[in-house]
N, C-alpha and C positions, 0 to 999 in steps of 0.2 A: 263880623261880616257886615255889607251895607246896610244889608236888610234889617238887620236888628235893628239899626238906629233909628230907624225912620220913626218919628213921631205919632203917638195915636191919633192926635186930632189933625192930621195934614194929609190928605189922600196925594198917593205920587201916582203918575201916569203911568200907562202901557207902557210909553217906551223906556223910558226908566227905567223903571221894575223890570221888563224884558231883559234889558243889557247888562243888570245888577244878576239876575236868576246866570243869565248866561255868562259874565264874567265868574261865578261862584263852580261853574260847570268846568268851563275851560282850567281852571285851578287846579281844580281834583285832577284832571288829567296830569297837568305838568308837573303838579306836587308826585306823580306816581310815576316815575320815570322810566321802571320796568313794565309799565302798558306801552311806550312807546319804543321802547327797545324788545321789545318780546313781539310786539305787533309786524316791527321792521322785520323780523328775524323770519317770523313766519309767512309774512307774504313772500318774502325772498325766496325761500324753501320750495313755496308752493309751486311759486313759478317759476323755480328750476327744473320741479317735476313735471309740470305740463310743458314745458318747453322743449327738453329732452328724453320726454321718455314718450310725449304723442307727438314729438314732430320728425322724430324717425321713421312714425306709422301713418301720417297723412300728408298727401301731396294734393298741392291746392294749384289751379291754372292761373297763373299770372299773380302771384300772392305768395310770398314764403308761409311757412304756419307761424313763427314769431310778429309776423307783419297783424296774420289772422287772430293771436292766439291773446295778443296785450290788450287790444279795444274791449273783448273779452274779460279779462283778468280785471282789467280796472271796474269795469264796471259793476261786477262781479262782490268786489269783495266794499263797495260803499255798500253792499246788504249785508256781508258778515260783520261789518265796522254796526250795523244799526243792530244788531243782538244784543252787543253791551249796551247799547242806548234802552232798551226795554228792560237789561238787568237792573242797571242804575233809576229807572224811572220808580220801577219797582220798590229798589231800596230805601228810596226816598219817603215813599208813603208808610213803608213798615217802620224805620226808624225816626219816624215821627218830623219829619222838615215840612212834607204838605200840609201835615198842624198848626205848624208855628204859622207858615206862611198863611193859613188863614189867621189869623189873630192880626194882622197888619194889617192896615188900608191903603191893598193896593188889588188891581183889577187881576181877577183870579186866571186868566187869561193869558197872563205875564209869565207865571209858570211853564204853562204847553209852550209858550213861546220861544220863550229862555231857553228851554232846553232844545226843541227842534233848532234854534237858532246855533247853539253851540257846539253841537252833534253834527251838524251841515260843517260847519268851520273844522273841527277833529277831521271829517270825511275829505274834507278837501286836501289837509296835509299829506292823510293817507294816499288821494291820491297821484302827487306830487311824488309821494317818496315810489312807489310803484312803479309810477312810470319812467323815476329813474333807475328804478331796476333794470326795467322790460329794455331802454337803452343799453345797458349794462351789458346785457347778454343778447342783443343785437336787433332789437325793435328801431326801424324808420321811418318816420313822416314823410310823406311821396306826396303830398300836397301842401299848400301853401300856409307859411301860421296863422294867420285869421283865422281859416277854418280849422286848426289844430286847438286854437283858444275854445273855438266856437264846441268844439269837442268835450272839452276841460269842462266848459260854461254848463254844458246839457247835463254832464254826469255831476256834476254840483246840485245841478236844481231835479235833477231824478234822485238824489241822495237825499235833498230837503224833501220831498215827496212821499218817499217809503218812512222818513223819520213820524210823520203822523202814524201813521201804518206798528211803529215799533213801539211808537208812545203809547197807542190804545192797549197794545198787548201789553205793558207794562203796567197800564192801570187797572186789567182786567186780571192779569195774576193772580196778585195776591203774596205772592214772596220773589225774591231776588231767582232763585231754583225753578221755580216755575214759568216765569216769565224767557226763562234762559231757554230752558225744553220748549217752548211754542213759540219763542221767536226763530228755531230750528227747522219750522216749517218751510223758511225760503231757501232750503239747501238742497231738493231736488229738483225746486224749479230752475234751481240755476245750471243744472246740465240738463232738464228737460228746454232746453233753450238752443241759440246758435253759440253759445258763450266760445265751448273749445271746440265744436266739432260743427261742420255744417248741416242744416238741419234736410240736406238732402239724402246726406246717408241714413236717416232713421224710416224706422218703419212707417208704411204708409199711415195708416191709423195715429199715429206720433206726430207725423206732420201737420197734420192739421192746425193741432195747438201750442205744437212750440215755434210755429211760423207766426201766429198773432198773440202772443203772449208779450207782455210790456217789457221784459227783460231780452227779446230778441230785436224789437223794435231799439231798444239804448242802445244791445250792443251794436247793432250794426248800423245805427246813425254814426258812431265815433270809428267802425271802419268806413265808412263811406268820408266820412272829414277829412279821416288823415292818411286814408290811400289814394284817395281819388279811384278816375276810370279802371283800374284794373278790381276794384272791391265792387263797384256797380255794377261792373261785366259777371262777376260772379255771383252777386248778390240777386239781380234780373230784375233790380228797381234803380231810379236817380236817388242821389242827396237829398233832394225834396223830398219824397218821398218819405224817407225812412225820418227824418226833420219834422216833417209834419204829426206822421203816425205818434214819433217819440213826445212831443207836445202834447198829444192830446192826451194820449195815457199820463205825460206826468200831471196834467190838468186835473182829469180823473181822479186819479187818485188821491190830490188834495181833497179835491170837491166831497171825494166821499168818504176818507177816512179823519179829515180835520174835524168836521164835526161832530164826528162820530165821538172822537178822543174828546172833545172840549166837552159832549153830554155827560161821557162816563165819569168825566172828573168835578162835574158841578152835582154829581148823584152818589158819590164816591165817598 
């Protein structure tokens, strides 16, 4: 590996060392060909069953439920893609690589990065292949590509966002198994959300916070993109709007779980 080689007396840069941690990350994926054929297989699955089995039971004005149900789905599952990202973080400190990599002089820093940086790339293919599924089985873009990129763009960098978020719980663990059960955590917030169902049909008491919660704000920026006016008419906000909110949460969430992750790993 790069890292090994690097010299004791020669300190290498962040970025460097960033792009070496994350080249070494990207590997392990493609060296494991069955995480990305097992991955394909299961996002497919999923979203055949929420395609057909709740778009028989919800009718939406001006919006099929596959049009509703993909903005959803993608955004959805760049949090089940960052569970492995908290297993492997995990693994990493138990099997002794966060060791090694301190005995080298490079900025400890490069680490968190490396991996939030490679994890974001993994999530992005993820979400390419998905939404050529959600295609597949009859998802349409009804607005123009710019804002369909601009869509792609937001759920990239709300996936770079939650990665601090799955790093800290990876360094908090303590084993591969633990880290996996509490990054398990974002899987009722993901239907306490607008993800498959709108958050008008839930209980009043419910509404409250799965209307302002960050995972309603993504998904319904990426339906406001790529539906246009018929998803704002239903939504009862503009693009702006949901654009702005999405920003700030994914700001947010930097702001407070990056540092968070960079204390626990320099106390670690």
């Amino acid at each position: 590996m790069a890292l090994a080689s690097m010299s004791i007396g020669r300190t290498t840069g962040l970025g460097v060392s960033t792009l070496q941690i994350a080249q070494r990350a990207l590997l392990r994926y493609l060296r494991t060909p069955q995480l990305i054929i097992l991955g394909t297989v299961q996002n497919a699955l999923f979203l055949l069953c929420f395609r057909y089995v709740f778009g028989g039971a919800i009718s939406l004005p001006g919006i099929s439920y596959v049009d509703f149900l993909l903005p959803g789905f993608i955004t959805t599952s760049v949090l089940f893609s960052g569970i492995g990202a908290a297993t492997v973080v995990a693994e990493d400190l138990e099997q002794g690589f966060v060791d090694r990599l301190r005995s080298l002089p490079i900025p400890r820093l490069s680490f968190l990065a490396g991996r939030a940086l490679a994890d974001t790339a993994w999530n992005a293919w993820g979400l390419l292949v998905a939404t050529g599924v959600g295609f597949a089985v009859g998802f349409r873009i009804h607005s123009s590509l710019l804002d369909a990129l601009a869509a792609l763009g937001l759920c990239v960098a709300f996936g770079f966002a939650f990665e601090w978020f799955f790093i800290l719980l990876g360094l908090m663990a303590g084993t591969p198994q633990a880290a996996q059960g509490m990054a398990l955590i974002v899987f009722p917030f993901t239907f306490l959300s607008s993800a498959y169902v709108p958050v008008a049909t839930m209980p009043g008491w419910l509404q409250a916070f799965a209307a302002h919660q960050p995972i309603t704000y993504m998904v319904d920026v990426v339906r406001a993109l790529t539906q246009g006016a018929p998803a704002e008419a239903l939504l009862g906000h503009s693009t702006g709007y949901w654009v702005s909110g999405a920003l700030l949460w994914t700001l947010g969430i930097v702001a407070v779980f990056a540092p968070l992750a960079v204390l626990k790993y320099r106390r670690s």
